[in-house]
C-alpha positions in Angstrom: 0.0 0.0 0.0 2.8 2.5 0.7 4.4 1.7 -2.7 1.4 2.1 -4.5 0.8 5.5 -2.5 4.4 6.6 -3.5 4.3 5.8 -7.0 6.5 2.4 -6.2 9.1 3.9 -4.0 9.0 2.7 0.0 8.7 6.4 2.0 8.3 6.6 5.9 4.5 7.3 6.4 5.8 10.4 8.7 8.8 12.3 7.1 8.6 10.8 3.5 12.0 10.1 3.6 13.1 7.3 1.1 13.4 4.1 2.4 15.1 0.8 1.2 13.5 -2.6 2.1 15.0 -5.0 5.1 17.0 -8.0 4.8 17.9 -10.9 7.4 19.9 -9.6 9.9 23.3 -10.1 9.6 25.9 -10.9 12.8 28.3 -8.1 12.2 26.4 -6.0 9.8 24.5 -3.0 10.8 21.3 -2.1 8.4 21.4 1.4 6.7 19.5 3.7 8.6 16.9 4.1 6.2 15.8 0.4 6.2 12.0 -0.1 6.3 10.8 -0.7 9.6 7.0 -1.5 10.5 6.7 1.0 14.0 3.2 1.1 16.7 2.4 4.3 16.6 1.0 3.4 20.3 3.8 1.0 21.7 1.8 -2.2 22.4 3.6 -1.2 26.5 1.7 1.6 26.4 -2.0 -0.1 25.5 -1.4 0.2 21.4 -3.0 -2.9 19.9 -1.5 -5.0 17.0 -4.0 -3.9 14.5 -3.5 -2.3 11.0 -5.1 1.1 12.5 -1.6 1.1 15.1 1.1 0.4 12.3 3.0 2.6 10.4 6.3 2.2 8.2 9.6 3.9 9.3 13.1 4.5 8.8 15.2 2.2 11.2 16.9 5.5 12.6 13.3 7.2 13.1 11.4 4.2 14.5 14.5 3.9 16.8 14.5 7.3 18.0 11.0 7.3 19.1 11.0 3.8 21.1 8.5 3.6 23.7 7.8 7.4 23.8 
């Protein structure tokens, strides 16, 4: 649905920053920080569920920044 939205380029659903699809982690190997992340807008600690409605797609480095907030 985001690629479709973006005319077939991944963007975070927030900034619209460009991102590139995850791989298998990697010992060793950090992602790039613009790897596609799915994020809860709600952290499922704080009483966000696990539904469609509660997801969104972020960067790695902006999904990270807000963890748990």
């Amino acid at each position: 649905m985001n690629m479709e939205a973006n005319d077939g380029v991944l963007k975070d659903d927030v900034t619209g920053e460009i991102m590139v699809p995850s791989s298998k982690s990697q010992r060793g190997i950090t992602p790039p920080s613009n790897e596609v992340q799915i994020d809860h807008i709600i952290a499922v600690d704080n009483g966000g569920t696990r539904t469609m409605s509660n997801l969104e797609l972020r960067t790695r480095s902006n999904n990270r920044a807000k963890w748990n907030k």
